[in-house]
DOMIMI-729309 format. One record per residue (C-alpha): residue number from 1; residue in one letter; x, y, z. Coordinates in Angstrom, 3 decimals, always signed. Example, Ala and Ser with C-alpha at 12.3 -4.5 7.8 and 13.67 -1.06 7.14 Angstrom:
REM DOMIMI-729309
1:a:+12.300:-4.500:+7.800
2:s:+13.670:-1.060:+7.140
//
This chain:
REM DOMIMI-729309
1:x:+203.718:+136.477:+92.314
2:x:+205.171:+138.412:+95.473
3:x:+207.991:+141.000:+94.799
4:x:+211.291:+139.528:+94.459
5:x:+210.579:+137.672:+97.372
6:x:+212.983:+135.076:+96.458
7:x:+215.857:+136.887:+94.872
8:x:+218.830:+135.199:+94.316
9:x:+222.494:+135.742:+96.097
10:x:+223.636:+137.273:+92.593
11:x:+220.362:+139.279:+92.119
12:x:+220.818:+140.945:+95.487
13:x:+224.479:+141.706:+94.583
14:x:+223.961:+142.819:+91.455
15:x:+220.319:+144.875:+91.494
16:x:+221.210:+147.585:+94.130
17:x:+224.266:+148.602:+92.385
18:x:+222.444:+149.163:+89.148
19:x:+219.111:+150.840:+90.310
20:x:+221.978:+153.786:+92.017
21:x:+224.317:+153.716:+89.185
22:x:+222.720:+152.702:+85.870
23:x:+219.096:+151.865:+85.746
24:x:+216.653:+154.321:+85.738
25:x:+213.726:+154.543:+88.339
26:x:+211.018:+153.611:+85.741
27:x:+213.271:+150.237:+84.755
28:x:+213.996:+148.826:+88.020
29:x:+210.430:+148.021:+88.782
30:x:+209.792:+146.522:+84.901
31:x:+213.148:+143.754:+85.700
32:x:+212.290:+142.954:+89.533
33:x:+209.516:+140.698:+88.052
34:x:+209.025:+136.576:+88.633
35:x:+212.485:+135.878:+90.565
36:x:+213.114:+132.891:+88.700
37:x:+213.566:+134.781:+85.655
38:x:+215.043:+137.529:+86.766
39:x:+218.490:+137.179:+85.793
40:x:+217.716:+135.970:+82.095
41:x:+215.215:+139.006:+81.839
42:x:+217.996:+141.776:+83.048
43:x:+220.586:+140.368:+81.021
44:x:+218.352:+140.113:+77.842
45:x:+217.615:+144.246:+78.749
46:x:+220.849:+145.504:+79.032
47:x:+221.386:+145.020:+75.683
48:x:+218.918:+147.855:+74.350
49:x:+221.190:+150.533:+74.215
50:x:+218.845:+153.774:+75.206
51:x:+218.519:+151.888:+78.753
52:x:+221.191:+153.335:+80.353
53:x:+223.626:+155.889:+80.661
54:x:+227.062:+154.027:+80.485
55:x:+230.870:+154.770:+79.800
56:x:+233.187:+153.017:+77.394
57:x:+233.520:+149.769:+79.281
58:x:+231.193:+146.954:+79.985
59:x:+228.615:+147.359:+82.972
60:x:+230.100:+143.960:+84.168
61:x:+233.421:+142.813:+82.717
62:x:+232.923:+139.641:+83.958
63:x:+229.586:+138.665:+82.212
64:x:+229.653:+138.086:+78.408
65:x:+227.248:+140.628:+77.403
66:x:+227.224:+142.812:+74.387
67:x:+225.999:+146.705:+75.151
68:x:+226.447:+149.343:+72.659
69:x:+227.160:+152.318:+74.849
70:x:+228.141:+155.923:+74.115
71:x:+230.161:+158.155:+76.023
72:x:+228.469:+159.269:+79.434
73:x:+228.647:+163.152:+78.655
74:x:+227.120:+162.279:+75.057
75:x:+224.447:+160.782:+76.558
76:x:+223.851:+163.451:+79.587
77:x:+223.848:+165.798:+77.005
78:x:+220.890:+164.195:+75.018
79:x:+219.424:+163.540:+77.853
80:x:+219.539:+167.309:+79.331
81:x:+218.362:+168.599:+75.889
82:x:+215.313:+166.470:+75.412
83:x:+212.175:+168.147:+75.750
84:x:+209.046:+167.650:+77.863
85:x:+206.729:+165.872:+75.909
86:x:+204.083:+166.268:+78.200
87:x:+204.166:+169.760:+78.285
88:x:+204.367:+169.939:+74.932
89:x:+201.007:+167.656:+74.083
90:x:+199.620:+170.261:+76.934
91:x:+200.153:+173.520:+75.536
92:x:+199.038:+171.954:+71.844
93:x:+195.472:+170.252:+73.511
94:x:+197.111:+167.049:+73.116
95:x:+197.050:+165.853:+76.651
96:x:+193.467:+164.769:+78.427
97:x:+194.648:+162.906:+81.597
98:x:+198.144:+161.159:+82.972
99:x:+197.791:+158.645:+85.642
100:x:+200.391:+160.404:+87.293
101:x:+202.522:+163.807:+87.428
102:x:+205.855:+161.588:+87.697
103:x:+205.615:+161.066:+83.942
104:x:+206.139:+164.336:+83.163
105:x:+209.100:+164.800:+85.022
106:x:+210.329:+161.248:+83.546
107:x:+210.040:+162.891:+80.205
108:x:+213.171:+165.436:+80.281
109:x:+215.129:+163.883:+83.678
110:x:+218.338:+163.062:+82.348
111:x:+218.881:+160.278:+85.127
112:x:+215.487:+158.674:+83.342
113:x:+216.438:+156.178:+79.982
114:x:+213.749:+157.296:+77.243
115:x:+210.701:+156.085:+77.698
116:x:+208.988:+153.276:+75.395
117:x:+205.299:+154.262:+74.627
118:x:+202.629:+152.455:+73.123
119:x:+199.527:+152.821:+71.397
120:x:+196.945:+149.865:+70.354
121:x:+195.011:+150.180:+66.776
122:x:+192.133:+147.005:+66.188
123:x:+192.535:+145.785:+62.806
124:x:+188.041:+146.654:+62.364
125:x:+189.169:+147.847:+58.755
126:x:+192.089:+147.679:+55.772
127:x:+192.916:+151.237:+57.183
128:x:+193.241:+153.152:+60.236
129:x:+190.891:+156.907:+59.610
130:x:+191.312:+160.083:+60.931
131:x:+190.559:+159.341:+64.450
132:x:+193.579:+157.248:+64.678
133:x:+195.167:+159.951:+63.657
134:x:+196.003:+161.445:+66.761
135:x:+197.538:+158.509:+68.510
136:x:+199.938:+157.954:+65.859
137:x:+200.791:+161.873:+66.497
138:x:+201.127:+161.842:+69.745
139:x:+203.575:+158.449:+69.427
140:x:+204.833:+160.917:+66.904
141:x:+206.030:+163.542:+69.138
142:x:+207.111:+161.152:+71.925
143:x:+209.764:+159.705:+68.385
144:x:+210.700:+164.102:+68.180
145:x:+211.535:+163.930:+72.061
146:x:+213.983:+161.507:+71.910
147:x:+211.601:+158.508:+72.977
148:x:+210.792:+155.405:+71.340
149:x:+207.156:+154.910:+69.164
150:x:+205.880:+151.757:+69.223
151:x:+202.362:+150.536:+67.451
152:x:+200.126:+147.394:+68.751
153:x:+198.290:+145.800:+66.386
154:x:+195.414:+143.691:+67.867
155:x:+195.165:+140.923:+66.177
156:x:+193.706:+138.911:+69.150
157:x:+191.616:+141.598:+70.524
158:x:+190.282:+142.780:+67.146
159:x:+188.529:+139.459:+67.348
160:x:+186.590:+140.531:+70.514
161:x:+186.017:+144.397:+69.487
162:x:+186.657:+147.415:+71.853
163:x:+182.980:+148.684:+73.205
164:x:+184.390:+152.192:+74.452
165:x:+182.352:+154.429:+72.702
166:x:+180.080:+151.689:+70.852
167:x:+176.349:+151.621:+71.396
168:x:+176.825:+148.262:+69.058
169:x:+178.965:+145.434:+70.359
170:x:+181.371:+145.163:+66.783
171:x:+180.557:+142.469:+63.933
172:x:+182.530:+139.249:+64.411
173:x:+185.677:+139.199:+61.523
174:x:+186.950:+136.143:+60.022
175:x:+190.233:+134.988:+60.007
176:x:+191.147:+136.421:+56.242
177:x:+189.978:+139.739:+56.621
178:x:+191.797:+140.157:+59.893
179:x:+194.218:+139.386:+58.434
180:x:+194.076:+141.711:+55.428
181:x:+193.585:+144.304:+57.973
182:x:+196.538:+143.890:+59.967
183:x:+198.988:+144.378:+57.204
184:x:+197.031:+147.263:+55.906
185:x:+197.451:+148.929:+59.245
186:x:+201.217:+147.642:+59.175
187:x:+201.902:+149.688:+55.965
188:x:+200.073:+152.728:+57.734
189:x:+202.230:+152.455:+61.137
190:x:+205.241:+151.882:+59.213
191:x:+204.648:+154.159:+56.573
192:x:+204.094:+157.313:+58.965
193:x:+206.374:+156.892:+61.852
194:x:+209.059:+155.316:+59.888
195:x:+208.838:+157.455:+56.761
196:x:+209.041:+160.891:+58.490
197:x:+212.660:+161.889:+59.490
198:x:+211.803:+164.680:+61.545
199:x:+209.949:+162.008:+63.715
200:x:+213.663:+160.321:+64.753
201:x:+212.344:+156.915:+62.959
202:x:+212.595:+155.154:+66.417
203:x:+209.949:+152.698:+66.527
204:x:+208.479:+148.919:+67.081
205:x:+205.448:+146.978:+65.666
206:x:+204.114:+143.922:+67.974
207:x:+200.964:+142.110:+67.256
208:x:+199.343:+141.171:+70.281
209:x:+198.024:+137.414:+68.694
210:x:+201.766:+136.687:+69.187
211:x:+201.122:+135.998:+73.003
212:x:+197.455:+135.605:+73.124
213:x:+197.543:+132.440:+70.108
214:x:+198.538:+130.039:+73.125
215:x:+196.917:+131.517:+75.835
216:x:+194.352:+129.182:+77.205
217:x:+191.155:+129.870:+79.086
218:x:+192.371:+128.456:+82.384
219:x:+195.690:+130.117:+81.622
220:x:+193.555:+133.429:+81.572
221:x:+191.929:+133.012:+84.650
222:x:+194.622:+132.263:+87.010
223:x:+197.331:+134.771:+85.541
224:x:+194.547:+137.803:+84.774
225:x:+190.884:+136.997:+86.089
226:x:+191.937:+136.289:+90.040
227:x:+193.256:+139.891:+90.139
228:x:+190.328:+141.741:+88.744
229:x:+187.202:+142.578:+90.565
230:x:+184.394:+142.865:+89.019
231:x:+182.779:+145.741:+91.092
232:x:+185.902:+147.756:+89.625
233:x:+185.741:+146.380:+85.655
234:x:+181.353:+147.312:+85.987
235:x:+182.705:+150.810:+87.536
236:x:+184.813:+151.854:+83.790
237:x:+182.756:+154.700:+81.623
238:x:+182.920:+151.908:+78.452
239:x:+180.854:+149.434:+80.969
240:x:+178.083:+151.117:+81.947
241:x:+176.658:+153.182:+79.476
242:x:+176.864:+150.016:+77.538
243:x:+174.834:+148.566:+80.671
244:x:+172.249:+150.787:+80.460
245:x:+171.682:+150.317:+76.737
246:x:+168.879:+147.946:+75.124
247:x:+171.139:+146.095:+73.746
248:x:+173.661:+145.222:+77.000
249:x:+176.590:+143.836:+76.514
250:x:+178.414:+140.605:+75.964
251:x:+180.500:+138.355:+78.305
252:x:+183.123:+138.592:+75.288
253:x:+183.012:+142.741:+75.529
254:x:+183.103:+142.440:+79.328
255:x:+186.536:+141.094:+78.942
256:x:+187.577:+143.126:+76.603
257:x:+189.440:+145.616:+79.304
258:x:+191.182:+142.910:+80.883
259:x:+192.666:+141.891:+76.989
260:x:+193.851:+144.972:+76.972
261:x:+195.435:+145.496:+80.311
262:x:+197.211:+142.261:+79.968
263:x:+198.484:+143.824:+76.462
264:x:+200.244:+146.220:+78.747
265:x:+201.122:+143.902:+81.783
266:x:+203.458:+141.596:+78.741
267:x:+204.540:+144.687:+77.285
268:x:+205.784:+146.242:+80.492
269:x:+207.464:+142.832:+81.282
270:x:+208.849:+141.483:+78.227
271:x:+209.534:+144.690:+76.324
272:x:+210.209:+147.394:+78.872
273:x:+207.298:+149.561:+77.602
274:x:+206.429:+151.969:+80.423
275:x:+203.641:+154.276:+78.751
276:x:+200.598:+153.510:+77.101
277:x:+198.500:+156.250:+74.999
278:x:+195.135:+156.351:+73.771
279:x:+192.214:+158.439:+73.361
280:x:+189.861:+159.991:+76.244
281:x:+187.076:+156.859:+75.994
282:x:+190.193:+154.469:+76.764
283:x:+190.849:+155.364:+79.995
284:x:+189.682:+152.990:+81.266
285:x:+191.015:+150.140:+79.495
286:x:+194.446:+152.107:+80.169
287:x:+194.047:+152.398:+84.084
288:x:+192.824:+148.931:+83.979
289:x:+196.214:+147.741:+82.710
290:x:+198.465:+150.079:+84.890
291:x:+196.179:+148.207:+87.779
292:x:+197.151:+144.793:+86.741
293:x:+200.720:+145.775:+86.663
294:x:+200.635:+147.188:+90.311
295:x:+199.086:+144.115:+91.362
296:x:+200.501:+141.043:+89.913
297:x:+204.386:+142.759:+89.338
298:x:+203.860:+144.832:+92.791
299:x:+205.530:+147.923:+90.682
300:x:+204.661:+151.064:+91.792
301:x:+204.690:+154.147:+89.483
302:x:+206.501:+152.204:+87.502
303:x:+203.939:+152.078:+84.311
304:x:+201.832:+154.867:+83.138
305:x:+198.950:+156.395:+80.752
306:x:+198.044:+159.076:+78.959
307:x:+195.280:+160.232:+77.241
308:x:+194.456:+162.579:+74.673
309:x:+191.113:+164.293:+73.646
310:x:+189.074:+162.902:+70.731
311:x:+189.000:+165.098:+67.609
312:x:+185.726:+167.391:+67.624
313:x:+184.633:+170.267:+65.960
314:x:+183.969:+173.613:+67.559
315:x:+179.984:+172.690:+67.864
316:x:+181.286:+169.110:+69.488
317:x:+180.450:+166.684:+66.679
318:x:+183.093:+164.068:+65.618
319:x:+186.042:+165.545:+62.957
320:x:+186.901:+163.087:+60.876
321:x:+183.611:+161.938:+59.126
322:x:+182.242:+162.849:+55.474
323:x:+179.082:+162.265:+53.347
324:x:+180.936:+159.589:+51.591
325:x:+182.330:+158.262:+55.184
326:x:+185.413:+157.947:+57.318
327:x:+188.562:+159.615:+56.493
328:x:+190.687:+157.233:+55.778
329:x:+194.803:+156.867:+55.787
330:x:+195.046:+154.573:+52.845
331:x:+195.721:+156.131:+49.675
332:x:+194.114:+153.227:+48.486
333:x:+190.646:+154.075:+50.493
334:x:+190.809:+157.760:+50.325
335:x:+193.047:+159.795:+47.831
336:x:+195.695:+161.882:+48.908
337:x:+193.651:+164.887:+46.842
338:x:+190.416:+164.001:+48.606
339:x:+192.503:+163.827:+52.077
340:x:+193.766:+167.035:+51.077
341:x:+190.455:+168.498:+49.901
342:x:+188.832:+167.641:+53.526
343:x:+191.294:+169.711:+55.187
344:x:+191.080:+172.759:+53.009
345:x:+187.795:+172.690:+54.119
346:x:+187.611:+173.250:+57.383
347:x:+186.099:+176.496:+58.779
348:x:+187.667:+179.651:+60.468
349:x:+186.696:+178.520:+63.102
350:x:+188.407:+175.548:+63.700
351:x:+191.187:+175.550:+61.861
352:x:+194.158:+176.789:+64.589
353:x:+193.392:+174.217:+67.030
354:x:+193.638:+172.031:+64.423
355:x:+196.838:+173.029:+63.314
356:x:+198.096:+172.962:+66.988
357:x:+196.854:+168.972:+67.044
358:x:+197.418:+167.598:+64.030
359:x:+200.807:+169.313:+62.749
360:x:+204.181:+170.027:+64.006
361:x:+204.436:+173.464:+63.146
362:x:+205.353:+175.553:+65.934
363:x:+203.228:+177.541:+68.005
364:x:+205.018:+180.630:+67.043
365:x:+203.953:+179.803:+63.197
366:x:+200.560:+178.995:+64.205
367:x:+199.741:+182.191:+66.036
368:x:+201.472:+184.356:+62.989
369:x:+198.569:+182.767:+61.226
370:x:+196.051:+183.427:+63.480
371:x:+196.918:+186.991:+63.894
372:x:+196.966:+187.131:+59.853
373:x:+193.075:+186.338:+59.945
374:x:+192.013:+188.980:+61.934
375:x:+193.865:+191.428:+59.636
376:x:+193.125:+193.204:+56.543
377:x:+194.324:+191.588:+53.417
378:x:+194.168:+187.849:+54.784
379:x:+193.467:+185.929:+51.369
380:x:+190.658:+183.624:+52.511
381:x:+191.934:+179.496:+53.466
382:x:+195.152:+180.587:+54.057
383:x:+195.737:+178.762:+57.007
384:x:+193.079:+175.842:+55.614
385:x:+195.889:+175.648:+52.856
386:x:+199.232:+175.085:+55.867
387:x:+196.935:+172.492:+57.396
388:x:+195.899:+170.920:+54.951
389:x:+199.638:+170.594:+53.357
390:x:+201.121:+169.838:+56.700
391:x:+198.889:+166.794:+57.625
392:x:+198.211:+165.242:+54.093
393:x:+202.415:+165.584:+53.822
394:x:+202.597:+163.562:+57.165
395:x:+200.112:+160.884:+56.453
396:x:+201.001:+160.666:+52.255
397:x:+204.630:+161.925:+52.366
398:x:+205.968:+164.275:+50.028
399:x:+205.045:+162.163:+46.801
400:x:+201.167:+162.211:+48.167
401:x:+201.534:+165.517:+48.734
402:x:+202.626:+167.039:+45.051
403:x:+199.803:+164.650:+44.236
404:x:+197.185:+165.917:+45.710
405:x:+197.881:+169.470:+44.939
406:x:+198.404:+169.180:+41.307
407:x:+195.097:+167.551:+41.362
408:x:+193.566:+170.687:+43.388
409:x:+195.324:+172.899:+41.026
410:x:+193.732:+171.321:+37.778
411:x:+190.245:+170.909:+39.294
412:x:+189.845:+174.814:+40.251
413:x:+187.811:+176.534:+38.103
414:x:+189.836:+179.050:+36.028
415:x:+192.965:+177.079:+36.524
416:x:+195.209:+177.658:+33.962
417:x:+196.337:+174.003:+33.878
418:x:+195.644:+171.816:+31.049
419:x:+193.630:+169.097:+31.412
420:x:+195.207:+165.452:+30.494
421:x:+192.940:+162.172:+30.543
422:x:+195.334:+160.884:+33.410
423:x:+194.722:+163.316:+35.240
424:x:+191.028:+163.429:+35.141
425:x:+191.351:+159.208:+35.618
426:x:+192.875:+159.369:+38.955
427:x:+190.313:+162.211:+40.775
428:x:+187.126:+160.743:+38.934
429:x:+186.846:+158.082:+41.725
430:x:+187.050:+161.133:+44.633
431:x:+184.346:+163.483:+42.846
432:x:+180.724:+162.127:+40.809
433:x:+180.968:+160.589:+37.150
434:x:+178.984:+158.878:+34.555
435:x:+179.230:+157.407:+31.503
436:x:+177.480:+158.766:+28.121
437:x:+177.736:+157.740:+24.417
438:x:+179.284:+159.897:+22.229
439:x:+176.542:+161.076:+20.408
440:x:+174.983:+162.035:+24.098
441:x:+177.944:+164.081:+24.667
442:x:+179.309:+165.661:+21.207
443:x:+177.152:+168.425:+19.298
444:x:+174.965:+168.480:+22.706
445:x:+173.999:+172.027:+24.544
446:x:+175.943:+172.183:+27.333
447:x:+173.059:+172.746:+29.403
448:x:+171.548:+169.815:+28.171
449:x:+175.153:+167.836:+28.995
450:x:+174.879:+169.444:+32.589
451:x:+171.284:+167.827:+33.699
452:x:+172.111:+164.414:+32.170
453:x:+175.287:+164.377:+33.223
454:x:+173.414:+164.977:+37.020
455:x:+175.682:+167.819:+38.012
456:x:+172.261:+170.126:+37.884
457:x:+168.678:+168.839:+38.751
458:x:+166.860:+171.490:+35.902
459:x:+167.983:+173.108:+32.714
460:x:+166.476:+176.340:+34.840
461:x:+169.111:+176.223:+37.895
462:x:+172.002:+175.407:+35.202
463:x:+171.560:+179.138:+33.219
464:x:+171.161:+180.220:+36.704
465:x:+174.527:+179.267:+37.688
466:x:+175.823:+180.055:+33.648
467:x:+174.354:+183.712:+34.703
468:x:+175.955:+184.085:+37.812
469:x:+179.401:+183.299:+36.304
470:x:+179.792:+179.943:+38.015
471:x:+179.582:+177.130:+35.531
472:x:+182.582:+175.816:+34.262
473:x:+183.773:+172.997:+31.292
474:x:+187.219:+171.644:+31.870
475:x:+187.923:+174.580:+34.088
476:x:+186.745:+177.513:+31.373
477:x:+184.308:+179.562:+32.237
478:x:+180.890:+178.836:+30.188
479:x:+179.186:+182.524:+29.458
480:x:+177.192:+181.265:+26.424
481:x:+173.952:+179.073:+27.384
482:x:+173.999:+177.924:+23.933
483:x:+177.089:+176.753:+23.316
484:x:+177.337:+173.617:+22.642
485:x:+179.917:+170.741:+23.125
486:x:+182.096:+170.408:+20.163
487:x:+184.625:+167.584:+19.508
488:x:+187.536:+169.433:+20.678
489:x:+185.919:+169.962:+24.212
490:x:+186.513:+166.347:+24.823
491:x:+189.588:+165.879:+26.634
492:x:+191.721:+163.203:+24.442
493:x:+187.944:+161.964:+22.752
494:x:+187.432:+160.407:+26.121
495:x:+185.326:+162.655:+28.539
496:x:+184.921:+165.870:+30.065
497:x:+184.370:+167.497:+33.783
498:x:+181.792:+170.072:+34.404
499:x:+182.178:+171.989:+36.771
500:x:+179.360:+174.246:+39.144
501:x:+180.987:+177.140:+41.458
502:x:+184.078:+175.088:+42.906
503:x:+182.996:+172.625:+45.050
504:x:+180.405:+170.866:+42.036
505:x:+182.263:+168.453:+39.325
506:x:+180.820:+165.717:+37.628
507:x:+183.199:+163.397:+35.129
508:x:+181.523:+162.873:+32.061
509:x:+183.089:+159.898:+30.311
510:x:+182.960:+158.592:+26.629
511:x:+181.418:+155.042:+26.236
//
């Protein structure tokens, strides 16, 4: 529909005095949209109170709106004092690509309201991983700058699957587990950028099924299709390496970019959500959408993206993948002691850009640490140990935190912490266990215990490792390779953990 081509008397009275007086630049264009519902939209706006910069009396005495305003200099003052956030995801190796250089000055201009910036998570799994990781931080630091957060579920396009960065088109879910997966991811969202008060706390959680349930095919078509060209969709990364694959790609896939740009074309109306965010491969999908919005609202600069790099190691391989798996965000999929155990670690060399990307300690901390390597006297995983407390205390919160380093504690060889059966319960399902009868266990050589148990392959390479100092039996050093396992051994009669160096444990449990 043409650009408030058919404004109303009141709407031409009332829009020019609020573009130069109250609304900010990236606003206007997000209210001049279908003419017809112009003046129900604005109204409906004004009430979100980080819109404008007002005084102590109503924008319009005469209309019966409620606005909860603050005193102009109040809210000059915030919004002089609130920091880039683009430059800030720069200098950490946060920022990839903007659409445009006018976001960044949007980000600190105190005649701009604070942005609203989303990012989209698929509900493929109970739990967002490790490589969602980084949108959530970014939405993170947009909360720190004064802006609001705000999460997309897709709950409609999760039944289509994303094919950036797929060589596979995505296995079709049904109805329950989608389901199951969006309020996993829910918990996640809201556990993180809600449970952090440093972050501000400002944020909102749509599901994008809410406007796509009703949507029908011919509905589709005429408000997306007959504005996309198809020379332009084949053109995105996503499209054609999937192209030149053996396996193609679907019609359904093919679409999947316009989903997604519609996601932002509703948001951008119906919300007021200028910004979208997402990783490198979804450029694409994210230009696609700031297209849509130029074209069917005729708003210029008026939406934007932002990407960020994906997570790599220094020799370019994905960070964020184990032998067991992905790294998941769920306690319930991943422990917070296993989370924390990832992160601790992570080599030398990667471990300051890490803590640049994934924590919010300042730069200033970060290079004290990096300066501390290079010196005489660093103790070894110093810095493994601030990352790996920073980000498991971000994702887990402080409870997941004390959690997972109690568990560390008691699990390190020579730890002076006393083993209780609780204990040993909750980290059995992060590290190998079995199951023996007692009389497999009790009166038994220890090296004996150590090859059945499957924590050594020979009797041989377990006196090896009994030599060499390393083999340990509920964190006590073994130095005899005769000693044998004796009823007080067994941790409240109900198992044991061998240990070999500190990285080797096996659970031995009492059947």
């Amino acid at each position: 529909m043409a650009y408030a081509t058919g404004m109303t008397l009141a709407s031409r009275s009332i829009l020019p005095m609020c573009s130069r007086t109250f609304l900010s630049p990236l606003r206007v264009a997000s209210l001049l949209v279908f003419p017809e519902k112009l003046s129900a939209t604005f109204f409906r706006r004004v009430q979100v109170p980080h819109l404008f910069s007002t005084s102590t009396t109503p924008l319009f005495s005469s209309v019966k709106c409620s606005i909860q305003s603050t005193s102009s200099l109040e809210t000059e003052n915030q919004a002089v004092s609130r920091p880039n956030v683009v430059d800030i995801l720069e200098e950490r190796g946060l920022l990839e690509s903007i659409t445009s250089e006018n976001l960044r000055s949007a980000c600190s201009d105190p005649k701009v309201a604070p942005l609203r910036v989303y990012c989209g998570f698929d509900p493929t799994a109970e739990s967002l991983h490790l490589g969602n990781l980084l949108g959530i931080i970014v939405l993170s630091w947009f909360q720190r700058c004064g802006h609001q957060a705000v999460g997309l579920i897709g709950g409609a396009t999760g039944r289509v699957g994303d094919p950036s960065g797929k060589s596979l088109e995505r296995p079709e879910l049904d109805a329950d587990t989608l389901e199951k997966n969006i309020a996993g991811i829910k918990r996640i969202i809201i556990k993180i950028l809600g449970g952090n008060p440093s972050s501000g706390g400002s944020y909102v959680i749509f599901n994008n099924y809410d406007w796509w349930k009703d949507m029908t095919m011919l509905d589709f078509l005429n408000k997306v299709g007959r504005f996309a060209r198809v020379g332009t969709m084949m053109a995105k990364e996503s499209v054609k390496k999937r192209l030149e694959s053996e396996q193609g790609m679907s019609y359904t896939e093919f679409t999947y970019q316009l989903l997604q740009a519609y996601d932002f074309l509703h948001l951008f109306k119906n919300e007021g959500i200028n910004v979208q965010i997402g990783g490198s491969d979804q450029w694409g999908n994210i230009t696609a959408g700031t297209d849509l919005i130029r074209k069917i609202l005729q708003a210029e600069e008026a939406a934007y993206g932002l990407t960020f790099p994906l997570l790599l190691k220094n020799d370019g391989t994905k960070f964020g993948k184990s032998e067991d798996g992905a790294i998941w965000l769920s306690p319930s999929m991943l422990s917070p002691y296993k989370f924390y155990q990832y992160f601790f670690s992570v080599p030398d060399v990667d471990v300051i850009r890490f803590l640049k990307t994934l924590t919010f300690l300042s730069l200033d901390e970060i290079k004290i640490l990096e300066d501390q390597m290079s010196k005489p006297g660093y103790v070894p995983n110093t810095a493994q140990i601030k990352l790996a407390e920073e980000v498991t205390r971000f994702v887990h919160g402080e409870e997941g935190l004390k959690e997972a380093i109690k568990a560390t504690e008691a699990l390190r060889p020579g730890a002076e912490t006393k083993l209780d059966w609780n204990l040993i319960e909750r980290i059995a399902e992060d590290i190998p266990s079995c199951s023996l009868p007692i009389d497999r266990v009790s009166g038994l050589s220890i090296v004996d215990l150590s090859v059945s148990a499957g924590l050594f392959e020979s009797k041989s390479a377990a006196r090896r490792m009994l030599k060499q100092g390393g083999f340990y039996m509920n964190n006590e050093r073994v130095d005899d390779e005769n000693k044998r396992v004796e009823e007080e051994d067994i941790v409240e009669g109900k198992g044991l953990v061998l240990s070999a160096g500190k990285k080797n444990k096996v659970v031995v449990r009492i059947s």
